[in-house]
C-alpha positions as CSV (number, residue, x, y, z in Angstrom):
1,X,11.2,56.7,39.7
2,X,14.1,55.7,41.8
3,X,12.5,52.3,41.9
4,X,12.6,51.8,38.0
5,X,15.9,52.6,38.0
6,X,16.7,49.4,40.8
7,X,14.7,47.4,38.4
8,X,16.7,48.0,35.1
9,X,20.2,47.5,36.9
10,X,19.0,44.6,38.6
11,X,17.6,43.1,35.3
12,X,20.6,44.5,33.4
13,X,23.0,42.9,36.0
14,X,21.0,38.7,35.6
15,X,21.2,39.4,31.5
16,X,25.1,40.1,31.7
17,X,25.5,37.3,34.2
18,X,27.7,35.1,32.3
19,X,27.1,32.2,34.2
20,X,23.6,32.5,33.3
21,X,24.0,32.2,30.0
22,X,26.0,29.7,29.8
23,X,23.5,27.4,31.8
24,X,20.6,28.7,29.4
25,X,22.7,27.7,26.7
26,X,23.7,24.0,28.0
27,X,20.1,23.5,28.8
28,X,19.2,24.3,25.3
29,X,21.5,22.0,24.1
30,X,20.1,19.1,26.3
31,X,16.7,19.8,25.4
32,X,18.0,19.7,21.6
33,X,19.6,16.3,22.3
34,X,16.9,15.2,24.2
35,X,14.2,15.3,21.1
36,X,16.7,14.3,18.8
37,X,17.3,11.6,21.0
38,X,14.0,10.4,20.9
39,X,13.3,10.7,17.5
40,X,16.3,8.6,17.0
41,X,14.5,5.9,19.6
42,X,11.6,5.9,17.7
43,X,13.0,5.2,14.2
44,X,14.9,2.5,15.4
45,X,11.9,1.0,17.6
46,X,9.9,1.5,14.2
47,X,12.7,-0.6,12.4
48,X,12.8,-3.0,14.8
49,X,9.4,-4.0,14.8
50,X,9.3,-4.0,11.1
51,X,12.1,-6.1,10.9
52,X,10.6,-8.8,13.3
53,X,7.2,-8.3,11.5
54,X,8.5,-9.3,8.6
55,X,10.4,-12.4,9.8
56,X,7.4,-14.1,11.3
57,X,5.1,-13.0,8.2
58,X,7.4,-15.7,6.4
59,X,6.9,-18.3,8.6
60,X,2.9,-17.6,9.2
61,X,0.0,-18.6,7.4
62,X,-1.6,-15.9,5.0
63,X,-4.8,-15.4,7.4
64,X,-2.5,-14.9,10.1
65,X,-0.2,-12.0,8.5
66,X,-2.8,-9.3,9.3
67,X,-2.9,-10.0,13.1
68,X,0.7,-9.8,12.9
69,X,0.7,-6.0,11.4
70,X,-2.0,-4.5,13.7
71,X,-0.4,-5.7,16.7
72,X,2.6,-3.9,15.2
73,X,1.3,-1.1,14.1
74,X,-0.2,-0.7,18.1
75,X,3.3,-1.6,19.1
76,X,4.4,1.4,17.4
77,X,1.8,3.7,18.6
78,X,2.3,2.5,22.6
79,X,6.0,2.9,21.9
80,X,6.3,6.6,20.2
81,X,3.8,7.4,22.8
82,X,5.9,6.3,25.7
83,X,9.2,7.9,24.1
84,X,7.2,11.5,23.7
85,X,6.0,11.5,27.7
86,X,9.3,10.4,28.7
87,X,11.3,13.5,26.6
88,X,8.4,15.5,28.0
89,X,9.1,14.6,31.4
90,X,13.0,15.3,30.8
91,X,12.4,18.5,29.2
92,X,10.3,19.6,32.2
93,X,13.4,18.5,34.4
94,X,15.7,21.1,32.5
95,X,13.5,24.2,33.5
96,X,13.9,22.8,37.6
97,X,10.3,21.9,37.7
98,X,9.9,19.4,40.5
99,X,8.2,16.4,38.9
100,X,6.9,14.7,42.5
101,X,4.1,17.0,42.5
102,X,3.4,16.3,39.0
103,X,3.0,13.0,38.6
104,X,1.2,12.9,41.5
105,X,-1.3,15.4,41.1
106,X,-1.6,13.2,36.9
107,X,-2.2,10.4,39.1
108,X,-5.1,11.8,41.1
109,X,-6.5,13.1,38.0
110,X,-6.1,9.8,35.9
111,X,-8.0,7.9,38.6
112,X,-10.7,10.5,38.9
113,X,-11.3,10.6,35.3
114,X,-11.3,6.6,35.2
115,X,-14.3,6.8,37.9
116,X,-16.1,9.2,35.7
117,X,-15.5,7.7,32.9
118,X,-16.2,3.8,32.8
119,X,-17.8,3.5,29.7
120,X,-14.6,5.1,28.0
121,X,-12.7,2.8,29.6
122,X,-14.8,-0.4,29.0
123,X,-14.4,0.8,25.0
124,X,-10.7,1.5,25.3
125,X,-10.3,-2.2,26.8
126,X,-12.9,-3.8,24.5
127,X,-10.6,-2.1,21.8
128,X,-7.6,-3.3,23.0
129,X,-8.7,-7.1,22.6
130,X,-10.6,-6.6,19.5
131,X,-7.2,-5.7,17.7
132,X,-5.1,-8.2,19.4
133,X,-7.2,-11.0,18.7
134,X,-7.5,-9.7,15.0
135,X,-11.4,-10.1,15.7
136,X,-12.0,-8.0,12.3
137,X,-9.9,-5.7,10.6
138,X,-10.6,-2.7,7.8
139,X,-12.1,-4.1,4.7
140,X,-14.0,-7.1,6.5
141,X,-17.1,-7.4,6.3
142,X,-19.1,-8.5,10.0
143,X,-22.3,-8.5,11.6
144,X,-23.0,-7.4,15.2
145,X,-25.9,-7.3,16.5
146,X,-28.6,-6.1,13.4
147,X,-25.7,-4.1,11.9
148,X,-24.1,-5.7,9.1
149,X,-21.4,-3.9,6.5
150,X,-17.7,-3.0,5.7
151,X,-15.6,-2.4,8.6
152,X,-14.2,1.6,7.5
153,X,-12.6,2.3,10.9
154,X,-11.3,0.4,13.7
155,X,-10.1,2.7,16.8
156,X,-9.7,2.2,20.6
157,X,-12.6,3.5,21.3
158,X,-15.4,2.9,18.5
159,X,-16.0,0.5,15.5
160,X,-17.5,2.5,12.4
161,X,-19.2,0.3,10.0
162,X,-20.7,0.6,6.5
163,X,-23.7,-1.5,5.1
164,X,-24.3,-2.2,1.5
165,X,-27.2,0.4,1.4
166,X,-24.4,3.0,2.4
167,X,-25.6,4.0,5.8
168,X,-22.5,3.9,8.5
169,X,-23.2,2.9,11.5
170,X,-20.5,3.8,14.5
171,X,-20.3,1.1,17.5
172,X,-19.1,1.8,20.6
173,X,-16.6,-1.2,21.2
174,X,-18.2,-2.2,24.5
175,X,-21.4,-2.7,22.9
176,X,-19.8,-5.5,20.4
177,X,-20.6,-8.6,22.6
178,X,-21.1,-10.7,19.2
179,X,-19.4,-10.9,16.3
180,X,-19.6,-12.7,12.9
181,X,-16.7,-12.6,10.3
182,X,-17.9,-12.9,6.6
183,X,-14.2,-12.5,5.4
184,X,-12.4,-14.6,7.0
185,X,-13.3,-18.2,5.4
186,X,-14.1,-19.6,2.3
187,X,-18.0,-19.5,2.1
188,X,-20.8,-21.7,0.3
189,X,-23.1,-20.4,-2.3
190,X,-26.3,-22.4,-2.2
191,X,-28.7,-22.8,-5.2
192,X,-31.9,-24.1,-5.2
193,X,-33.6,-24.9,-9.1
194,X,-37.1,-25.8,-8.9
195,X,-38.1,-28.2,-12.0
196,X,-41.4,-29.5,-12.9
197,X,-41.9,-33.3,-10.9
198,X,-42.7,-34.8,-14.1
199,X,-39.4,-34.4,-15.4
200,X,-36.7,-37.1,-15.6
201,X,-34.2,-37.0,-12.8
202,X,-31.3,-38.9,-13.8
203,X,-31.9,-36.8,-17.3
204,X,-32.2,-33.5,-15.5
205,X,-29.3,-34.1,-12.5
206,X,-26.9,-35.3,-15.9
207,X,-28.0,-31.9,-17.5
208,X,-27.7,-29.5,-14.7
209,X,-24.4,-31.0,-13.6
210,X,-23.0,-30.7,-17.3
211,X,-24.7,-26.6,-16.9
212,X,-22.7,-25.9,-13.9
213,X,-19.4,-27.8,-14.7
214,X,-18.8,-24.8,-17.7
215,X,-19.4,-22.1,-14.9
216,X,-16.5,-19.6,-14.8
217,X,-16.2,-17.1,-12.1
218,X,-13.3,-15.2,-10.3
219,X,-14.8,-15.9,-7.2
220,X,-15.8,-19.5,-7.4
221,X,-13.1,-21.9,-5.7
222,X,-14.1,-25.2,-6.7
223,X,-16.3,-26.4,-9.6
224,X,-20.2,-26.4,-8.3
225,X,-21.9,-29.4,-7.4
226,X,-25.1,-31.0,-7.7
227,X,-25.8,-32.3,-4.5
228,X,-29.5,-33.8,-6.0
229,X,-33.1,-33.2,-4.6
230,X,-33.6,-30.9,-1.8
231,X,-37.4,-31.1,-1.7
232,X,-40.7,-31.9,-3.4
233,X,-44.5,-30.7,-3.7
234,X,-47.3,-31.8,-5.6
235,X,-46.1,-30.6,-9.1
236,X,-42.4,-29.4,-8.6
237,X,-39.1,-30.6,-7.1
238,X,-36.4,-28.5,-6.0
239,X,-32.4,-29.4,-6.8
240,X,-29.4,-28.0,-5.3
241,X,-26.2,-27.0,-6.3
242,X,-23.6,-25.3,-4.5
243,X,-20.5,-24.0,-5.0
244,X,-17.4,-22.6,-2.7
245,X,-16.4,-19.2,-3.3
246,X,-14.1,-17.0,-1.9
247,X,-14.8,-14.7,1.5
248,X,-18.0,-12.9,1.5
249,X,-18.3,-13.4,-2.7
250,X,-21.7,-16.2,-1.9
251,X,-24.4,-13.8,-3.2
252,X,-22.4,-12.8,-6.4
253,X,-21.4,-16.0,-7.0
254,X,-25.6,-17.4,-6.3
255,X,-26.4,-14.8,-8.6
256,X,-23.9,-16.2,-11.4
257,X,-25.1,-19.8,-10.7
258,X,-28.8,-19.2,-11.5
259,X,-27.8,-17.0,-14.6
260,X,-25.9,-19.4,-16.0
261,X,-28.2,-22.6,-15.2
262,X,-31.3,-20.2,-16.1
263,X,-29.3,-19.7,-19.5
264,X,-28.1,-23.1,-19.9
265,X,-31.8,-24.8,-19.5
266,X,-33.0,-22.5,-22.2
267,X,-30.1,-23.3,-24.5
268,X,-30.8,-27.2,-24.3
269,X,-34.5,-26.0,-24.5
270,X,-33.8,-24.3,-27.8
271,X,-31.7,-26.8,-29.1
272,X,-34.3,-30.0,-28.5
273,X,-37.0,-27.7,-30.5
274,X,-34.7,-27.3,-33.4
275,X,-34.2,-31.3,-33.8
C-alpha cells in the first residue's frame, strides 16, 4: 500500500501547487475572452455586412436586391465559420497542444476525403455559383431538366424542388446543367378564340378587343391585345390575344382571358337576341 500512499501526496502536492492554479485560472480566463471575443467579431462582421447590404440595395434595381442578400447571407456563414475554427484553434493552444501535427494530419485528411469524394465536391462548387450568380432563389419557380416546380431549398450541396402536383423532387447541384427561370421576367399569356369563318372580321376583332379591354386581373400588366388572325381552316378561324402578366402568373391569367371573352361573346350574344 506504500505505493498509494506516494500517489496521494504526489497528487496532493500538484493540487496545492499554487503556481498551478494560478495558470489554470489565467488560461480559463483567455479561453473566456477568446469566445467572447469572437462572438463580438461575429456581431460586428454581421453588422457590417448588413450595413453595406443595405446601401447598395438603394442604389440597385429591384431584381437585383435578392442576389445582393444571398451573397450576404453566404458572407455571413463563411465568416462565423472562419471566426469558430480560428477560436477553436486558439483554445486548443491554451491546453499546450502542438497545432503542426494537427493541421497537418486535417490536411492529409481534407485531400483524401476530396479524392473520395468528387461528386460532393462537384455539388458544393456547382452550389457555390448557383447562389452567387442568383441563378434561382427560394419561391422561384424553374425547370431543369423534366423537373419543373417551386424552388423549397437551396443548399451547397442539393436543390429541392416542388411541382404543382406536390411531388418534391431533390437535385443534386452538379446534375443542374440547364436552367429556366419562370420568375424572373414578365411573361406572355397567349389566347387563341376559334370563331366560325363566316363571321365578320372587322365586326368580331372590334368586339373581342372591346371584351378584353374591360379585363381586370391582379396579375395582368398591360391591357390585352388583339393581335388579329392566327390561323384558318375550312369552317373556322382562330384570333389571338395576349396579354403581359407578371412572373410565372401566364396560365392564371389565360385562364381569366378565355372566361371573360367566353362570357363576354355570350353577353353580346344574349343581348343581339333580345333586340
Amino acid at each position: 500500500m506504500g505505493w498509494l500512499t506516494t500517489v496521494y501526496d504526489t497528487i496532493a502536492a500538484e493540487l496545492s501547487d499554487e503556481a498551478l492554479w494560478r495558470n489554470v485560472t489565467w488560461s480559463a480566463i483567455r479561453i473566456l475572452f477568446i469566445l467572447l471575443a469572437g462572438r463580438i467579431l461575429i456581431l460586428v462582421l454581421n453588422r457590417f455586412i448588413d450595413h453595406l447590404v443595405s446601401n447598395k440595395e438603394l442604389r440597385r434595381l429591384s431584381h437585383q436586391t435578392r442576389r445582393i442578400r444571398t451573397i450576404a447571407k453566404l458572407l455571413k456563414n463563411v465568416g462565423s465559420y472562419t471566426i469558430h475554427f480560428v477560436s477553436v484553434l486558439l483554445i486548443l493552444s491554451e491546453f499546450n497542444i502542438n497545432l503542426g501535427p494537427l493541421l497537418a494530419g486535417a490536411g492529409v485528411i481534407g485531400l483524401a476525403i476530396g479524392f473520395g469524394a468528387q461528386s460532393l465536391v462537384k455539388d458544393v462548387i456547382a452550389g457555390f455559383f448557383i447562389v452567387v450568380e442568383d441563378q434561382f432563389a427560394v419561391g422561384d419557380v424553374i425547370q431543369t431538366g423534366t423537373m419543373k416546380g417551386t424552388v423549397e431549398l437551396v443548399g451547397m450541396r442539393s436543390t429541392r424542388i416542388q411541382s404543382w402536383t406536390g411531388e418534391v423532387h431533390i437535385i443534386p447541384n452538379g446534375m443542374i446543367n440547364q436552367v429556366t427561370n419562370y420568375s424572373i421576367h414578365n411573361t406572355l399569356a397567349v389566347v387563341d378564340i376559334s370563331v366560325p369563318l363566316q363571321a365578320n372580321t372587322e365586326e368580331t376583332l372590334a368586339m373581342m378587343n372591346d371584351i378584353v379591354m374591360k379585363i381586370e386581373d391582379s396579375n395582368i400588366i398591360k391591357p390585352p391585345q388583339v393581335l388579329g388572325i392566327q390561323s384558318m381552316t375550312a369552317s373556322e378561324m382562330s384570333i389571338r390575344v395576349i396579354a403581359e402578366c407578371k412572373p410565372n402568373t401566364h396560365g392564371s391569367v389565360s385562364r381569366v382571358l378565355n372566361r371573360e371573352i367566353k362570357l363576354g361573346i355570350d353577353q353580346r350574344r344574349s343581348d343581339s337576341q333580345r333586340l
